[in-house]
C-alpha positions in Angstrom: -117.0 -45.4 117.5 -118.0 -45.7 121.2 -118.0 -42.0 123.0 -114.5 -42.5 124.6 -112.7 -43.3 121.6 -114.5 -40.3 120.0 -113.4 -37.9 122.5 -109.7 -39.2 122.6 -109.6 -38.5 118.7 -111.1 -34.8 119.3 -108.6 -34.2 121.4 -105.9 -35.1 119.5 -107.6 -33.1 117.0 -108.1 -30.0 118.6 -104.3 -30.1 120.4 -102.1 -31.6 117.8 -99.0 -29.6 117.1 -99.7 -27.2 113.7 -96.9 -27.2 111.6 -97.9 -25.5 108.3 -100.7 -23.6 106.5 -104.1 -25.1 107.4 -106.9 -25.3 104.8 -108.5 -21.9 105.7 -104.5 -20.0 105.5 -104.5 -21.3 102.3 -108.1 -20.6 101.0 -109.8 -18.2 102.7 -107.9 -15.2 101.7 -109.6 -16.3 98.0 -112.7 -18.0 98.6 -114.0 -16.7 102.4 -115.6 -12.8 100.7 -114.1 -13.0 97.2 -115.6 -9.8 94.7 -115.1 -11.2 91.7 -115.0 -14.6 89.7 -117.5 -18.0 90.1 -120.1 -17.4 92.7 -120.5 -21.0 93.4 -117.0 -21.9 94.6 -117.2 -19.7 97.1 -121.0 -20.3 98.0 -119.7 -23.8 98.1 -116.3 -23.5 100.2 -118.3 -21.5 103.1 -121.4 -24.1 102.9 -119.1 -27.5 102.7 -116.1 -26.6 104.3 -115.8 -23.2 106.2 -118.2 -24.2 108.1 -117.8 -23.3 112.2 -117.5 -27.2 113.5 -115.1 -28.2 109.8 -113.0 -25.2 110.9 -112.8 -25.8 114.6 -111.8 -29.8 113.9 -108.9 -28.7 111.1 -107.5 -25.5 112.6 -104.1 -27.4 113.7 -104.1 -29.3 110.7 -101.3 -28.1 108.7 -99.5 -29.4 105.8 -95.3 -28.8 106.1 -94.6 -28.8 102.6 -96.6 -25.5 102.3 -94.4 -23.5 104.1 -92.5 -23.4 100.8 -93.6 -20.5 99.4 -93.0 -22.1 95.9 -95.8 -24.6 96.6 -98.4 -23.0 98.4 -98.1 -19.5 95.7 -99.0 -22.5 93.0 -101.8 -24.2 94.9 -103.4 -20.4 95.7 -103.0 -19.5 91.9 -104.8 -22.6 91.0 -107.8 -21.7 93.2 -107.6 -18.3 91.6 -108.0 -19.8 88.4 -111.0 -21.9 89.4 -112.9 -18.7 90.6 -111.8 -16.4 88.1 -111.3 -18.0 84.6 -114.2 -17.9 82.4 -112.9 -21.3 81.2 -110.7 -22.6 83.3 -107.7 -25.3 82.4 -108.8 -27.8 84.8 -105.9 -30.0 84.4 -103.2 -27.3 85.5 -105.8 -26.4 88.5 -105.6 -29.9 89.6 -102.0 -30.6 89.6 -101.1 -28.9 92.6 -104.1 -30.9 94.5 -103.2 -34.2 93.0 -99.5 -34.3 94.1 -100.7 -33.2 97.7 -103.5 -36.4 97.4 -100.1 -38.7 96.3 -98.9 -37.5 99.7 -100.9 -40.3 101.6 -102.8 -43.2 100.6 -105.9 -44.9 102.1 -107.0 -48.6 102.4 -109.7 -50.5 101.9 -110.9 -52.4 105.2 -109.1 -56.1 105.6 -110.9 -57.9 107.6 -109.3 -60.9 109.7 -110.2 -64.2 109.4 -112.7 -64.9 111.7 -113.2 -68.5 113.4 -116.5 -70.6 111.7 -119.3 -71.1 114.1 -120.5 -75.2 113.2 -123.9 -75.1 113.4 -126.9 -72.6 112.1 -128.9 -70.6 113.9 -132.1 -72.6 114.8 -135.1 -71.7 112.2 -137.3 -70.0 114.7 -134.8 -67.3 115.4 -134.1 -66.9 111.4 -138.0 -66.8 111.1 -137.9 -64.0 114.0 -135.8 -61.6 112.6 -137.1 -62.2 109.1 -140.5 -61.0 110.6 -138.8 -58.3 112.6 -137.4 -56.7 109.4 -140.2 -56.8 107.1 -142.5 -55.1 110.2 -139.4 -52.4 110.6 -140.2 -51.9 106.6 -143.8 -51.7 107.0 -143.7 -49.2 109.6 -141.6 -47.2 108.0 -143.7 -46.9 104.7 -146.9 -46.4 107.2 -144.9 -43.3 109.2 -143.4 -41.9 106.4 -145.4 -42.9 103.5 -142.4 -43.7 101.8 -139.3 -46.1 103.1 -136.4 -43.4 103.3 -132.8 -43.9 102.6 -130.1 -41.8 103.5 -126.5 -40.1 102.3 -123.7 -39.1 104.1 -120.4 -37.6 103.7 -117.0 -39.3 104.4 -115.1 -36.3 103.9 -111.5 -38.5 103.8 -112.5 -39.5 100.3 -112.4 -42.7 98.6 -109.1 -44.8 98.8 -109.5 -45.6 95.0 -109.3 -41.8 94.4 -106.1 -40.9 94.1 -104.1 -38.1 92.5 -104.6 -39.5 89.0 -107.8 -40.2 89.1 -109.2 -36.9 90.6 -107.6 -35.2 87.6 -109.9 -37.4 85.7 -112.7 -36.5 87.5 -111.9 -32.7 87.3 -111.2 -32.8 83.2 -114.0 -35.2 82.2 -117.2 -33.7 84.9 -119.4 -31.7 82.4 -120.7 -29.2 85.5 -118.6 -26.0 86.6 -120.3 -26.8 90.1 -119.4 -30.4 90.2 -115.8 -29.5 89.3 -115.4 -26.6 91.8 -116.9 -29.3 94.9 -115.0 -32.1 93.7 -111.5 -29.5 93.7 -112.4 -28.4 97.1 -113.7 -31.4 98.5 -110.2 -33.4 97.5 -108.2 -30.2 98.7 -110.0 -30.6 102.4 -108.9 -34.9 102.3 -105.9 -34.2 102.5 -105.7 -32.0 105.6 -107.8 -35.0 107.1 -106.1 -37.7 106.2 -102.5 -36.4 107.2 -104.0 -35.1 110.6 -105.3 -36.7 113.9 -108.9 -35.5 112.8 -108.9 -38.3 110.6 -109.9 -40.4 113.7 -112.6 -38.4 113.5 -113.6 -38.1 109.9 -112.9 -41.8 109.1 -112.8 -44.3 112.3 -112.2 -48.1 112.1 -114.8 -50.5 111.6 -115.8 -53.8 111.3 -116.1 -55.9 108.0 -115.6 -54.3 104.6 -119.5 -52.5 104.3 -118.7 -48.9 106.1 -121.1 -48.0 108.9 -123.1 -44.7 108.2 -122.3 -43.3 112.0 -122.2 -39.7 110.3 -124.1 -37.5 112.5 -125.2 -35.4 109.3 -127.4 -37.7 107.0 -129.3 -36.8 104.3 -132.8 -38.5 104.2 -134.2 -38.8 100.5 -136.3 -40.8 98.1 -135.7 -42.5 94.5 -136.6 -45.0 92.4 -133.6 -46.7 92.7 -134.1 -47.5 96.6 -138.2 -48.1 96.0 -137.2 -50.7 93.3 -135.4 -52.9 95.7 -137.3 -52.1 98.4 -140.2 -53.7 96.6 -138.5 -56.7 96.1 -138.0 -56.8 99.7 -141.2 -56.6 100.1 -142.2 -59.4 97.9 -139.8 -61.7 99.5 -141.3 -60.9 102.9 -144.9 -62.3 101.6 -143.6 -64.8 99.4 -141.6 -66.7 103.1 -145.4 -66.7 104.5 -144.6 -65.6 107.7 -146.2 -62.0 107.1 -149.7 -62.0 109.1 -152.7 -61.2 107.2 -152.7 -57.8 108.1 -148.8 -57.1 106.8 -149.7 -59.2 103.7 -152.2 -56.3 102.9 -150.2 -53.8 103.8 -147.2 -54.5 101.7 -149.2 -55.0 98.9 -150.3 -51.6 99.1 -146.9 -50.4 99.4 -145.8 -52.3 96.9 -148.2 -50.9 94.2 -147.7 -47.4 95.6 -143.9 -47.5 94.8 -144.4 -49.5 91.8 -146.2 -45.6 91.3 -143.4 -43.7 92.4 -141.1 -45.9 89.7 -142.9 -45.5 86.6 -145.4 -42.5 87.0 -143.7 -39.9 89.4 -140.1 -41.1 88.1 -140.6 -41.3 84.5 -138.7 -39.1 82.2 -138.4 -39.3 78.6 -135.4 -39.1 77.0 -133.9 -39.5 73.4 -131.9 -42.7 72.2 -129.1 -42.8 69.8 -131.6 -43.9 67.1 -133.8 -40.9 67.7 -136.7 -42.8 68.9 -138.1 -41.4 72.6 -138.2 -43.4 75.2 -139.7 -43.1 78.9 -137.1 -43.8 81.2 -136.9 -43.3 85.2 -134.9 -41.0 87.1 -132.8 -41.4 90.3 -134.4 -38.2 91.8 -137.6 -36.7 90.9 -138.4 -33.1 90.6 -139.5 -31.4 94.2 -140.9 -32.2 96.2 -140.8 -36.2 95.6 -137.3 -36.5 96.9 -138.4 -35.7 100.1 -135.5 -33.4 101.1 -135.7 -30.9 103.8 -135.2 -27.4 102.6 -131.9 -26.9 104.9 -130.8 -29.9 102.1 -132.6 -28.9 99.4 -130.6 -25.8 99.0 -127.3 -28.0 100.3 -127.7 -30.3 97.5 -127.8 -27.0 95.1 -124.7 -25.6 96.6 -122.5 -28.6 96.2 -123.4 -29.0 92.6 -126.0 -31.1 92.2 -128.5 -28.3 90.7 -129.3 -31.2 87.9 -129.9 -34.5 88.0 -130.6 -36.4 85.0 -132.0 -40.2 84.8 -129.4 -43.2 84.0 -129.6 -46.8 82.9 -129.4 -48.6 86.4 -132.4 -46.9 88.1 -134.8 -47.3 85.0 -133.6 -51.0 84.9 -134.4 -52.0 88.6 -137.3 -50.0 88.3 -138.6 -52.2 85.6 -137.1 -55.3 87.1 -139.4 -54.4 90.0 -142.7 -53.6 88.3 -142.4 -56.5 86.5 -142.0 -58.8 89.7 -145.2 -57.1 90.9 -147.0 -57.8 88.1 -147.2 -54.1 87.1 -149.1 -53.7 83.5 -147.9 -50.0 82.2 -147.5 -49.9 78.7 -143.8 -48.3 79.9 -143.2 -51.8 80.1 -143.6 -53.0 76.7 -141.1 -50.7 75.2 -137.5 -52.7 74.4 -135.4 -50.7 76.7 -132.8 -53.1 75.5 -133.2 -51.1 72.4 -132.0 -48.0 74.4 -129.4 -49.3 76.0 -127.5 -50.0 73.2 -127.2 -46.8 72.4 -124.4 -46.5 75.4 -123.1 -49.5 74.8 -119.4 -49.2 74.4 -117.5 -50.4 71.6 -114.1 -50.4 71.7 -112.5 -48.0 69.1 -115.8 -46.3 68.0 -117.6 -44.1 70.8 -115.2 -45.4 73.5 -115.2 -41.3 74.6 -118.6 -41.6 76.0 -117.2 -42.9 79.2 -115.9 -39.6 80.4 -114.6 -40.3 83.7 -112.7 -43.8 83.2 -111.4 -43.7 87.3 -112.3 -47.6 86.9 -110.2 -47.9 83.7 -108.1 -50.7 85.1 -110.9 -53.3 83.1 -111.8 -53.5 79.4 -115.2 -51.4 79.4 -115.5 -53.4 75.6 -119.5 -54.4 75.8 -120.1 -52.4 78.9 -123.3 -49.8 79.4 -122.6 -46.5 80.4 -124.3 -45.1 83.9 -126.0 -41.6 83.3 -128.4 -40.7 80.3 -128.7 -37.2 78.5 -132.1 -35.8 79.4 -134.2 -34.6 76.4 -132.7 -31.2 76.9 -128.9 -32.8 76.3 -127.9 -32.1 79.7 -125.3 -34.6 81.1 -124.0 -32.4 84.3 -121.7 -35.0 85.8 -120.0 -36.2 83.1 -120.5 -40.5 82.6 -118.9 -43.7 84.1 -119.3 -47.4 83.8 -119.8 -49.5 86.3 -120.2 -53.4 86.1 -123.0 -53.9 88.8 -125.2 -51.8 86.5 -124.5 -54.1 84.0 -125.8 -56.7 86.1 -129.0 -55.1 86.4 -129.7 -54.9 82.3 -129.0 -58.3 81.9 -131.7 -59.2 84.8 -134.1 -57.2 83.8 -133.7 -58.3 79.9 -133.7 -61.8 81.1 -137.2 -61.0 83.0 -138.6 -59.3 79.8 -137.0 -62.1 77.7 -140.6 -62.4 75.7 -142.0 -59.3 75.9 -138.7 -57.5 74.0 -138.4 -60.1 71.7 -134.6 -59.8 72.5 -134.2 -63.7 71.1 -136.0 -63.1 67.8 -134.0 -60.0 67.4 -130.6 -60.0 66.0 -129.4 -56.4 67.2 -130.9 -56.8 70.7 -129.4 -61.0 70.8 -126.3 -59.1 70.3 -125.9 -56.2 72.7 -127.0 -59.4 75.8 -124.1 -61.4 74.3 -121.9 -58.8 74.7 -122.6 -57.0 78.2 -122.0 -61.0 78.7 -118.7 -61.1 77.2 -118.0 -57.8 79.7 -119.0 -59.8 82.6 -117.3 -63.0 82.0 -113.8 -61.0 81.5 -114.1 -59.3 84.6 -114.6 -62.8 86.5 -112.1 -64.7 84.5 -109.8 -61.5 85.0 -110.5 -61.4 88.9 -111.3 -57.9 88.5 -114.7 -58.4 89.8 -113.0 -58.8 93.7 -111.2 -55.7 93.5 -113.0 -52.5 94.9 -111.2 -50.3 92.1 -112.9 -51.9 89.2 -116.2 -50.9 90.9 -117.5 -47.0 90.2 -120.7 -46.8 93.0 -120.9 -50.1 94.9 -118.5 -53.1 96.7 -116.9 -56.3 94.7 -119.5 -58.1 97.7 -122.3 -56.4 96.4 -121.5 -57.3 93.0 -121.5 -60.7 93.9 -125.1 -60.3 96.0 -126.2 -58.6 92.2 -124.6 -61.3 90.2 -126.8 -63.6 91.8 -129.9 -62.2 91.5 -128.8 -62.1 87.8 -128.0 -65.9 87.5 -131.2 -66.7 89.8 -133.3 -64.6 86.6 -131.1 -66.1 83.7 -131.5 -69.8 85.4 -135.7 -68.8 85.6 -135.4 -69.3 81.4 -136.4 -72.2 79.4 -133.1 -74.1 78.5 -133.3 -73.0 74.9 -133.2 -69.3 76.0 -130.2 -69.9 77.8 -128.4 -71.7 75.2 -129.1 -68.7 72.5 -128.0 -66.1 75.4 -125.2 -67.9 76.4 -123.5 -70.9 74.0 -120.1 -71.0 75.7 -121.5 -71.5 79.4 -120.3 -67.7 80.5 -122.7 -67.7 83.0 -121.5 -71.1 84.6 -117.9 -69.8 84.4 -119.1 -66.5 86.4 -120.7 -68.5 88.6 -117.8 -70.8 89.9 -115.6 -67.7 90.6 -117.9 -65.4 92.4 -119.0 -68.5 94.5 -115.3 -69.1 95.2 -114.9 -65.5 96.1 -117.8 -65.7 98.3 -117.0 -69.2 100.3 -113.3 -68.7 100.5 -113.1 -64.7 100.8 -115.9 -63.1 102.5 -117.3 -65.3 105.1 -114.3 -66.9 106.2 -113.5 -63.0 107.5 -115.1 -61.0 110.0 -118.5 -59.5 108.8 -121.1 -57.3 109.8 -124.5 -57.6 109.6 -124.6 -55.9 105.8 -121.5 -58.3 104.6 -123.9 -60.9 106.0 -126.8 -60.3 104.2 -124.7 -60.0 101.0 -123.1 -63.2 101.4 -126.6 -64.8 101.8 -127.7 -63.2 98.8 -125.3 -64.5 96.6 -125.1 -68.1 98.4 -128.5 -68.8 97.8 -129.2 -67.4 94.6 -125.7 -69.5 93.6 -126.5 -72.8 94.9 -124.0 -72.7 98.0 -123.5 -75.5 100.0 -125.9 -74.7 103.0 -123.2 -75.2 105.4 -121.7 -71.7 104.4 -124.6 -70.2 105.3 -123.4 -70.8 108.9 -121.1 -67.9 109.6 -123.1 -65.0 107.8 -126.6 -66.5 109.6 -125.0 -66.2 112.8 -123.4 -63.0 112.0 -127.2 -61.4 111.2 -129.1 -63.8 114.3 -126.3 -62.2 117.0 -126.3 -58.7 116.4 -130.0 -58.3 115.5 -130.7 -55.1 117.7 -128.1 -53.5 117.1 -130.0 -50.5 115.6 -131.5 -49.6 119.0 -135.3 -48.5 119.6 -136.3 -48.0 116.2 -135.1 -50.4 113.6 -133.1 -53.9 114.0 -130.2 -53.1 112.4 -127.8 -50.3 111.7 -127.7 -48.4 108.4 -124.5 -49.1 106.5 -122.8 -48.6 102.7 -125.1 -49.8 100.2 -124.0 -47.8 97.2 -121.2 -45.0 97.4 -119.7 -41.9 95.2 -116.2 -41.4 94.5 -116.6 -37.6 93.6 -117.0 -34.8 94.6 -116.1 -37.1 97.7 -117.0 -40.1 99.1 -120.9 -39.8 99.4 -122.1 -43.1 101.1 -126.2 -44.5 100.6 -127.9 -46.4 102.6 -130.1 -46.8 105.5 -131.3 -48.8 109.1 -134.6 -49.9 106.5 -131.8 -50.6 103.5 -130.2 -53.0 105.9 -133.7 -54.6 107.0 -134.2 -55.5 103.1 -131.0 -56.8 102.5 -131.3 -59.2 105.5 -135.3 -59.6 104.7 -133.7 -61.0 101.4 -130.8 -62.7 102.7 -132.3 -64.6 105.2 -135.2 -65.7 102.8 -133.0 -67.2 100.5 -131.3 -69.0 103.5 -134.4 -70.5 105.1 -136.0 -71.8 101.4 -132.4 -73.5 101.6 -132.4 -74.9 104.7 -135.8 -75.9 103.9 -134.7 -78.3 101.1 
């Protein structure tokens, strides 16, 4: 959003006509000094949303309907029963929310079809900015001594998260804290999105990945990010256009996060067959996250007080070591093992998937997202999300040997059927559409699908004959290539589309020509991120509760391009 737009949509803001209770008539007389009841709603309500620059943004914006005293007496009781009930119904306190959240509905971006430029960008410029992004990654590591990532609020909520399935999320979170946030959080959408401070809150944007323009970002380390930033990494050295002096370099940063991953990270944890396993969790204890103290104590407040490991972190974590050639007996254990202990089968601990707001597909064969800690703790409730999925199969297929997953019946069988998951999503068509997807984009999935096919294609042929008799993988791969070709870069993109696209183009065997639009995309806006970094930072990963919490980062988007655009040139090359 350029600085004129901005200010015409303050304006609006600030001078709209009020016509009902705002959010603070409506809360404040319970939540603003309350005596009694949950601390932590209130603590949160004054930290998230009472705040003076919330406040002056939403002070016209009022909801009509409220002026019935009928209506707003039930929505105030149901915020008294969320501070003062020792256990509160959650279901009756989300009613009233969720028929004001069915009062408007979001959309996800639609892109127009953009025209197709006929020839790529010449090698020497592709080379450029490959170089560019793996020195923007290098000098972030040597600042920093980590590569940082960053969250940010989009306080308009998620367009998938509608009145329905926020009362899902309220009944099936396991945290009082999580369940007061994500109450209030939805409450505060919908005075957004039915006022001009919208504009504000959620502008326009180009391509489907959403631009992290929020002036409040939350700068943090995990795993997670290190894991791919490693792979980054690697792909910069393996192109050969890294100088002696960055060669070294990222091999030093490479072994120190292939540190952070398995020593700092690790956690152990107990699998449904009692046996302990080390795992690797998303955020470390203190101070390894890196977070300020102003969000340190922000991140406490808004209910994240716990954080416990879960399957997709420890998987890309031990994708990535293994890449590296990382030898930590961690390694040798068959995490497949573990993981089929939240596998889901259909009928028998179905339950385990507590907050279904993606149960439009069949979760049959699916892995769940968050693990119980050795304590039992599981604060957020859990989900399932497909991409994860992706990311056991490729790091099973990249530990093949090592797990003995072929010579073992039980561990064959839970890869055939997170397989048999997949394949019914692509078949289905699910796969394309954003509401099937719990953290991350239907073009991201396709990015992940094919590093997954790129590691299940890296098999002998006998391997992938015992994984996959009935060609699944082959059938995957025709539909998320269609999607890819005919969908996504036949539309405008940005830069973070772009890099996608490549991904999965060149891991899929693509026809180099549709390379063309998504290299040109990346070759014409490359300094777009100003002084410091080529690129902007845009939606790598997302939440849908409390609210929608987007990840991601100026460095994410140099290793998504870094990888992108070396899977393009080895192309091209051929």
């Amino acid at each position: 959003m350029n600085l004129h737009a901005f200010a015409g949509a303050a304006y609006r803001a600030l001078t709209a006509r009020k016509d009902g209770p705002s959010l603070y008539e409506v809360c404040d007389p319970i939540l603003n000094q309350p005596q009694r009841g949950n601390p932590h709603i209130a603590n949160f309500y004054r930290t998230a949303l009472g705040n003076p620059a919330l406040r002056t943004l939403l002070r016209r914006a009022g909801l009509p309907e409220l002026n019935d005293s009928t209506r707003l007496n039930a929505l105030r009781q149901a915020l008294f029963q969320a501070r003062d009930d020792a256990s509160p119904d959650w279901e009756a306190i989300g009613r009233p929310v969720a028929a004001l959240i069915d009062s408007f509905a979001l959309r996800h971006p639609q892109p127009a079809p953009a025209p197709l430029p006929r020839r790529p960008p010449a090698l020497a410029d592709i080379a450029r900015v490959i170089r560019a992004c793996g020195a923007d990654l290098l000098g972030s590591f040597a600042r920093n001594g980590f590569i940082p990532t960053y969250a940010a609020f989009n306080l308009i909520g998620d367009p998938d998260l509608t009145g329905r399935e926020f009362l899902m999320a309220l009944t099936g979170l396991n945290s009082r804290g999580y369940k007061n946030s994500t109450l209030l959080f939805n409450l505060a959408r919908v005075f957004i999105a039915r006022s001009p401070a919208a504009g504000i809150v959620n502008p326009s944007w180009s391509g489907i990945a959403e631009p992290m323009w929020a002036p409040v970002q939350i700068r943090h380390r995990s795993a997670y990010y290190d894991a791919f930033f490693i792979e980054a990494l690697l792909a910069f050295v393996e192109t050969g256009l890294a100088s002696p002096g960055e060669t070294t370099a990222a091999r030093g940063a490479i072994s120190a996060m292939v540190e952070f991953c398995l020593k700092t990270s690790r956690e152990q944890v107990r699998g449904a067959d009692g046996t302990v396993y080390n795992v690797v969790t998303a955020l470390a204890p203190a101070p390894h996250p890196r977070f300020s103290r102003f969000f340190a104590q922000i991140k406490q407040d808004l209910g994240f007080g716990i954080y416990v490991p879960d399957c997709d972190t420890t998987a890309c974590s031990f994708s990535a070591a293994t890449q590296a050639g990382a030898d930590d007996p961690m390694l040798d254990q068959p995490l497949v093992d573990f993981y089929a202990g939240y596998q889901v089968r259909a009928g028998v601990n179905e339950p385990c998937v507590t907050v279904p707001i993606n149960d439009t597909i069949d979760y049959e064969g699916g892995i769940a997202t968050w693990i119980d800690s050795l304590a039992g703790e599981r604060p957020f409730g859990n989900d399932l999300d497909p991409t994860l999925n992706l990311d056991v199969l490729e790091v099973s297929f990249r530990n093949l040997s090592r797990w003995k997953i072929l010579e073992t019946r039980e561990r064959l069988e839970t890869i055939k059927r997170i397989v048999a998951f997949q394949l019914r999503l692509a078949v289905s068509g699910a796969f394309a559409d954003p509401r099937s997807h719990i953290y991350y984009l239907p073009e991201l999935y396709c990015a992940y699908f094919g590093r997954c096919y790129a590691a299940f294609m890296a098999l002998p042929p006998p391997a992938r004959e015992a994984i996959d008799p009935g060609g699944a993988f082959g059938r995957i791969r025709a539909r998320v290539l269609a999607f890819v070709e005919d969908d996504l870069i036949s539309r405008e993109m940005n830069v973070f589309d772009a890099a996608l696209a490549l991904i999965a183009l060149g891991h899929l065997g693509g026809e180099t020509a549709s390379f063309v639009p998504a290299l040109h995309c990346i070759v014409t806006r490359f300094g777009e991120g100003g002084r410091r970094h080529p690129y902007r930072a845009y939606e790598w990963n997302k939440m849908k509760t409390p609210t929608r919490i987007l990840v991601g980062g100026p460095e994410v988007t140099s290793a998504f391009v870094l990888m992108g655009l070396a899977l393009a040139r080895r192309a091209m090359a051929r």
